[in-house]
C-alpha positions in Angstrom: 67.8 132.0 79.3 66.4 128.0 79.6 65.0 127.3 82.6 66.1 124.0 84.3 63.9 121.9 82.2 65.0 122.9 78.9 66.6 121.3 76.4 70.1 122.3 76.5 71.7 124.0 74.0 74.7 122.5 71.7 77.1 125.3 70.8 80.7 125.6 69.3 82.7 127.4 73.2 84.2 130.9 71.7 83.6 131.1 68.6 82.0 134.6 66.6 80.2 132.6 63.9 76.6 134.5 65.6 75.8 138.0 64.7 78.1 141.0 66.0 80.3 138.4 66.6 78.1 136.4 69.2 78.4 132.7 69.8 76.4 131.1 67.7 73.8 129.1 69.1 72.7 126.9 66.4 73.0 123.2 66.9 76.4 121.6 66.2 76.0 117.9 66.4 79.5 115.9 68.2 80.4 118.9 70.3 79.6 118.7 74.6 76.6 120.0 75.5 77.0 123.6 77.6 73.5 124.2 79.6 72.5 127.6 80.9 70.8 127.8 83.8 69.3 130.4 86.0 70.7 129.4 89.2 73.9 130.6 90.8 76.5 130.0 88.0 78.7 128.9 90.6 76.5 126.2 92.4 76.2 122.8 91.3 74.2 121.7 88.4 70.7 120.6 89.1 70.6 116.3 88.8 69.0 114.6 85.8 66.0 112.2 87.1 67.1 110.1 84.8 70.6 109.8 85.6 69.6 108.9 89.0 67.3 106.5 88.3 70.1 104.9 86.3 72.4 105.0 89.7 69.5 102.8 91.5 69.0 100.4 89.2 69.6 96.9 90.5 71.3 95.7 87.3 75.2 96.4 85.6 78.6 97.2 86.6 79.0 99.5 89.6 75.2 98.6 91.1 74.8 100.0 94.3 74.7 97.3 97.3 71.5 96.8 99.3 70.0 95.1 102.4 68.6 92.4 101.5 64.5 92.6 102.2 62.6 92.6 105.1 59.9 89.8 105.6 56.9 91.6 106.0 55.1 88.7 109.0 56.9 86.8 111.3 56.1 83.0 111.4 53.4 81.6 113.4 56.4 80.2 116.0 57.7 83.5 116.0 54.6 85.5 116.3 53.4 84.4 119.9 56.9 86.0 121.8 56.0 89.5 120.2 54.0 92.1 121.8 51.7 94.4 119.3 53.7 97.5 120.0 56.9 95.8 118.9 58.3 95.8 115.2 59.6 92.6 113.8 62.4 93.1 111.7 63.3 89.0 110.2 64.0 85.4 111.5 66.7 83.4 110.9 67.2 79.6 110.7 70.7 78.3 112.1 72.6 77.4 108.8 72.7 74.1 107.4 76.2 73.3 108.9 74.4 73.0 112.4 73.4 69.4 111.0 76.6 68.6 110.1 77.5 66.2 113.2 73.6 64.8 113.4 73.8 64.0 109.0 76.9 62.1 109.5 75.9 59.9 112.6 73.0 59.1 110.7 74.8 58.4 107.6 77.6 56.1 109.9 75.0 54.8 111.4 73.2 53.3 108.3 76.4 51.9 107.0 77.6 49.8 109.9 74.2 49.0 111.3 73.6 47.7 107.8 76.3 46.0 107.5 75.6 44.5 110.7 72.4 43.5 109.9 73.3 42.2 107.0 76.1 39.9 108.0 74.2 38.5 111.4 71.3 37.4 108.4 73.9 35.4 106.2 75.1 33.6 109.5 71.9 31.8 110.0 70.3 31.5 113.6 71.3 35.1 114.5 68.0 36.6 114.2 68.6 38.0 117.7 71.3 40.0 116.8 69.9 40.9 113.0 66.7 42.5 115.1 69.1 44.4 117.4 70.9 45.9 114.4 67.6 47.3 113.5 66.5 48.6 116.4 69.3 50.7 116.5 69.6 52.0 113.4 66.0 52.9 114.0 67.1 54.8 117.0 69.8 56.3 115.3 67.2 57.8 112.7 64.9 58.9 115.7 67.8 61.2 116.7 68.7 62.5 113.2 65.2 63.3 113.1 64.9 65.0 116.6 67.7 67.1 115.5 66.3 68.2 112.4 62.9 68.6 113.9 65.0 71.2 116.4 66.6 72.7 113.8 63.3 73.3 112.1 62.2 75.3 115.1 65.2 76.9 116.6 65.1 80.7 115.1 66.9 84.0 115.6 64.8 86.5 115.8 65.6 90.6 115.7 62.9 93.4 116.4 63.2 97.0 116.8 63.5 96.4 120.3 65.3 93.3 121.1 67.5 90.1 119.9 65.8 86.8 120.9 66.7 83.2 120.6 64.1 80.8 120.2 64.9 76.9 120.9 63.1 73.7 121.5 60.3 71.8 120.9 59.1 69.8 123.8 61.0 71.8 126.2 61.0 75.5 125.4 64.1 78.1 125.6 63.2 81.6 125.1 66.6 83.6 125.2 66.1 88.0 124.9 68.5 90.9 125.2 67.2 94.5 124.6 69.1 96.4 121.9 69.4 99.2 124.3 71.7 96.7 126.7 74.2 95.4 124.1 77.0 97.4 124.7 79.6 95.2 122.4 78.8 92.6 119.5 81.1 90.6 117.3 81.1 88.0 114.9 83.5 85.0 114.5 84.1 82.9 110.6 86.4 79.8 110.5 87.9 79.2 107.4 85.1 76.7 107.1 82.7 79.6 107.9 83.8 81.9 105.0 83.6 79.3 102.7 79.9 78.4 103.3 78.9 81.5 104.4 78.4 81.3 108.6 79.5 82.0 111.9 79.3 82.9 115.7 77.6 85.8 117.2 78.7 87.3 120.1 77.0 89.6 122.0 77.6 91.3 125.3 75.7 93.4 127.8 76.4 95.6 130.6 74.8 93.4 133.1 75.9 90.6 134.8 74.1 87.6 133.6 73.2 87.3 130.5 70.4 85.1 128.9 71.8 85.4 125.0 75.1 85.8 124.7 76.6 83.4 122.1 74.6 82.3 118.8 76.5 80.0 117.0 75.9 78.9 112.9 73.8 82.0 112.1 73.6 82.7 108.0 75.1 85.8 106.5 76.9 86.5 109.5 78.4 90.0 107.4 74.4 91.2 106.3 72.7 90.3 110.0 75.8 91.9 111.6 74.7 95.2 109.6 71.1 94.6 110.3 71.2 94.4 114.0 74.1 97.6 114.2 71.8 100.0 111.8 68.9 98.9 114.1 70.8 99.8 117.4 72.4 103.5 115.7 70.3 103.8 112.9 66.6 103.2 113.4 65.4 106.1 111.5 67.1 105.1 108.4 65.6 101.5 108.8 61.9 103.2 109.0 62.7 105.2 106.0 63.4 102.4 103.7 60.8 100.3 104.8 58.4 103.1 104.1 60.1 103.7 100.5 59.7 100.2 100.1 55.9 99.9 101.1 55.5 103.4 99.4 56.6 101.6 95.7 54.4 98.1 96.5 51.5 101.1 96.8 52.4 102.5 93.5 53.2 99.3 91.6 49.5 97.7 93.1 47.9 101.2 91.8 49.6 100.9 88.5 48.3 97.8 88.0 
């Protein structure tokens, strides 16, 4: 009998060819392979390493779908709202359709005030009015940059033991909600949304008031959703890949 590491065996399925009329067991080459093994004939076959290595691999048809990676430190805007004990799980930037209305004030802005400006010069003895023109288009890029500057700073932020909102820069708006609280969560996508790949969160709590409710432009609405819901019911399994993941940066630094 071959043990489970064996070589299996090629052989012709009912035939006498063997001594006594036996099965012969020399190799046939194009016929399926029939392994013996010492286990319960009746209990599945033990899995080839290989094979499911091949089913993990990241690359051809059929791959299997993961979450997409963890950053290993939060941000140094991030990092001052967590206590030691807590586990930071990723931040998010609003996506890039949150500066849709500032862009296109700014870019308005530039064309008329130019304009402007440019006409008010031609007429001669309008330098009043020219000045005025630029004035404003200089406060019109003040705001465009305030917003973006905003922007910059306003993260979403998910631990193991918590959601959190971060907003401001002069004026600083810390919004939380414990993962243990959230009774209900949803996410919205316009057609717009599905397109560019954004929407609305919307998060509900068994209390009363509630200082994060409604996020709204978050990225990957479809891969956060899953992030925050296998963090709320699945904690364990989120600790288990992490350490899988940690456990082949060891190997591959030790290989090397």
């Amino acid at each position: 009998m071959s043990g489970p590491g064996d070589v299996p065996r090629w052989r012709r399925e009912g035939s006498g060819d063997g001594p006594g009329g036996a099965p012969d067991d020399t190799p046939i080459v194009g016929m399926a392979p029939v392994q013996e093994y010492d286990d319960d004939p009746g209990g599945p076959p033990p899995i080839d390493p290989e094979e499911l290595a091949g089913l993990q691999e990241d690359s051809g048809l059929g791959r299997v779908r993961r979450v997409q990676p963890l950053e290993d430190e939060p941000s140094k805007h991030v990092a001052r709202y967590l206590f030691p004990t807590e586990r930071f799980r990723g931040e998010w930037r609003r996506h890039i359709i949150h500066l849709a209305a500032p862009l296109a004030i700014g870019v308005a802005g530039t064309i008329v005030l130019g304009w402007a400006a440019g006409y008010f010069a031609q007429m001669g003895g309008m330098g009043v009015f020219t000045a005025l023109s630029v004035l404003a288009w200089l406060a019109v890029m003040g705001y465009v940059g305030w917003q973006v500057a905003d922007w910059h700073f306003d993260r979403f932020i998910l631990t193991n033991k918590r959601v959190m909102v971060v907003r401001g820069i002069v004026t600083r708006d810390v919004g939380m909600m414990p993962l243990g609280r959230v009774t209900d969560m949803k996410y919205e996508q316009s057609p717009l949304g599905r397109l560019l790949n954004y929407g609305t969160f919307i998060l509900e709590s068994a209390g009363q008031d509630q200082a994060l409710r409604e996020v709204k432009n978050l990225p990957n609405p479809n891969e956060l959703y899953l992030r925050v819901v296998e963090e709320m019911y699945e904690p364990a399994a989120v600790e288990a890949r992490l350490g899988g993941a940690e456990d082949e940066d060891e190997d591959e630094n030790g290989d090397a």
